[in-house]
Each structure stands twice: as structure tokens, then as C-alpha cells.
C-alpha positions, 0 to 999 in steps of 0.5 A: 521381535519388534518391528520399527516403523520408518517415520515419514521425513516432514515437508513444507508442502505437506499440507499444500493445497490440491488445486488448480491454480493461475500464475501471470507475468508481472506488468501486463507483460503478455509475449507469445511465450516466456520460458521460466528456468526449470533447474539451477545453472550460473546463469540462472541460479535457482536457490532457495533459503530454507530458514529451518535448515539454515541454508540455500537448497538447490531447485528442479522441476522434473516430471518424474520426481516428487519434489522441487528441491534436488536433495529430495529428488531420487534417481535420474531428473526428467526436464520437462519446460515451463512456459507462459502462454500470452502472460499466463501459464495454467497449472492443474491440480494434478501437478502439486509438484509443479505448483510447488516449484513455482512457490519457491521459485526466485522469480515469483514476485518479480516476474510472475506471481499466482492470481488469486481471485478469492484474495482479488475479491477480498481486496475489492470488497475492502476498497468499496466498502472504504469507497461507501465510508468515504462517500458517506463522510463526505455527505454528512460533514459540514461545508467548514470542515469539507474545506479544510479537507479539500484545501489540503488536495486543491490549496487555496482555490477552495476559498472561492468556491461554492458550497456547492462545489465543494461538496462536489469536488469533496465528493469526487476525491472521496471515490478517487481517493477513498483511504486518503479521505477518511485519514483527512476526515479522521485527522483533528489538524486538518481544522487547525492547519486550514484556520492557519493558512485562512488566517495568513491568507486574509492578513491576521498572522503572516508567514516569513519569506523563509517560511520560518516564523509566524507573526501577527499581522497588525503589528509584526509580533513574533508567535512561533518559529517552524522547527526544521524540516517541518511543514509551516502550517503542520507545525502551526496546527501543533502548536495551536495546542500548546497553551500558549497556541490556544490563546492565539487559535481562539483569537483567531477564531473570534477574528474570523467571525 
């Protein structure tokens, strides 16, 4: 006579990971002790949507069970309190249920979330290494082109600085703002928008009161209407694109020689 074998019930935490792990309060929040609620009530509703089932599973932590959701749990519930010790609440890797309570629980993500130190370093080493892009771009690109960065972060001011001030300045905001420097670098209508506002600056085109329609300066022939809700001089850098744009960006080009 054969015998069947009882096939163990699948879990979502059966290849969680055995180890010690950190959770912190969100915000710095650091009191003497925060209590997190341990099972489900009115007040408090501990719920979780299990998508491959298609409904919301009720939640306990209880010492003496292996599991955090009731419908796994078996026989009586022994409660035991979770609390945060100055913002932090250390679990060891001898209570996985523990851990895998805190995964599921409605407040991870609002109020508290698991420190992650590999994930802390990962995202560290990305910002320096987009730090060194930065710096480096800022190094290596002309006066002309640092201008026209610089001119979106500090306006018309850079037309009286120095080179020299503003390679410091566009290396400053190259380590502030490492990701928002490489994106200006990278953008080919960050020139195209400077030689409009320089243009406008120095009377060779000029913009409306309204800010909707570009003219030349000498003698006040229409060039291009703003579309609505469109920046000006981000609507004039795409149309000095267009066939008709590029006459007018190359004779502005020749004008600023």
C-alpha cells in the first residue's frame, strides 16, 4: 500500500533570509519608546492584501506561532509587545517571524522602515560616483558652455562674472547638485536658451511684456509666439531648431561676435 506524502503549504517567506536586522522610526523620530500594534482590532487594523490570493489576510505577531497571518497561526496566540527603543527596535536572526511580521506590517513605510547599510553604501557609491562626473564635467567644459549651466541656476548675474568665478561657482553647484549638473551638461538647449536670454539681454531680439512673442530688436518684426504654458526661452531654444529658427540662431550668433 502506498503511502502519500503531505506536501508542505508554500509560503512567501520561505526563502526569507536568516539574519539579524534594524528597523528605525521615519523622520528621526526618536521617543523613549513607541509601542507598534501586535494584532488586528478597530482601532488599529492590521491587514495585508495578498495579491495571489486576492484578499486582505489578518495579521498577529505571537511568540509561539510560525507565522504572522492568523490563518496560519494554530491554536492559542501568545502576545508579546514590540517596541522602539529611542527610534530603533533591533531584531535577531532567531525571530524570522518577527522580522517577517514587521515586512508585512501597515506601518512599515510610514512609520518605521528597515535600515539597510548594504543598500545605504550602494546609494552613497552612486552619488559620489555622479559626485566625480559632475566635478570632472565642470573641469573640462568651456567658460561659454559653464555659462550657460550656471545661468539657469543663478539668471542673469553670470553675465558679470568672471571666468574665474564662474568655474568656482559651477563647481560648487557641481558637488550641491551633482545629478542636476550632469542633466544641464547633457541638455543641448541649455546653449540654445543662453544665447536667447543673452540675446534679449543686449537688445538684438526682445520679449513681450507678456512674455509671448519674440521680436527683433532693430525693428520690432514679429519672430515667434510662446505656446501656452510654455517657458519663453525653453520655447525659444526649440524653435531655434526649426528651419526658420536656425536662420535667426545663426544671425545671432554672427551679431554676438
Amino acid at each position: 500500500m502506498e503511502t502519500k506524502t503531505k506536501k508542505k503549504k508554500s509560503s512567501m517567506f520561505d526563502n526569507w533570509e536568516i539574519k539579524d536586522r534594524t528597523y528605525v522610526l521615519n523622520n528621526n523620530y526618536e521617543p523613549l519608546t513607541y509601542m507598534l500594534p501586535v494584532r488586528h482590532t478597530t482601532k488599529y487594523p492590521l491587514l495585508w492584501f495578498d495579491e495571489e490570493k486576492g484578499f486582505n489576510r489578518e495579521l498577529r505577531y505571537a511568540t509561539n506561532q510560525r507565522s504572522p497571518f492568523v490563518d496560519e497561526q494554530d491554536g492559542p496566540a501568545t502576545l508579546q509587545h514590540i517596541f522602539f527603543e529611542k527610534g530603533v527596535l533591533i531584531v535577531k536572526r532567531n525571530q524570522p517571524v518577527l522580522q517577517q511580521f514587521l515586512s508585512v506590517h501597515p506601518q512599515n513605510g510610514s512609520m518605521f522602515y528597515e535600515h539597510r547599510p548594504e543598500e545605504v553604501a550602494e546609494s552613497q557609491t552612486d552619488y559620489i560616483e555622479m559626485e566625480v562626473e559632475a566635478l570632472n564635467l565642470a573641469m573640462s567644459l568651456e567658460v561659454d558652455f559653464l555659462e550657460a549651466i550656471m545661468r539657469v541656476e543663478l539668471g542673469s548675474k553670470v553675465a558679470t562674472m568672471s571666468s574665474k568665478e564662474l568655474k568656482r561657482d559651477a563647481l560648487l553647484f557641481a558637488k550641491r547638485n551633482p545629478q542636476t549638473f550632469v542633466a544641464l551638461a547633457s541638455d543641448d538647449n541649455v546653449q540654445l536658451r543662453n544665447l536667447g536670454i543673452i540675446a534679449v539681454e543686449q537688445g538684438i531680439l526682445k520679449l513681450s511684456g507678456d512674455n509671448r512673442t519674440f521680436t527683433w530688436g532693430s525693428n520690432n518684426r514679429k519672430l515667434f509666439s510662446v505656446p501656452f504654458d510654455e517657458h519663453p526661452y525653453s520655447a525659444l531654444a526649440a524653435w531655434f531648431k526649426t528651419d526658420e529658427g536656425l536662420e535667426v540662431f545663426q544671425s545671432i550668433e554672427k551679431k554676438l561676435k
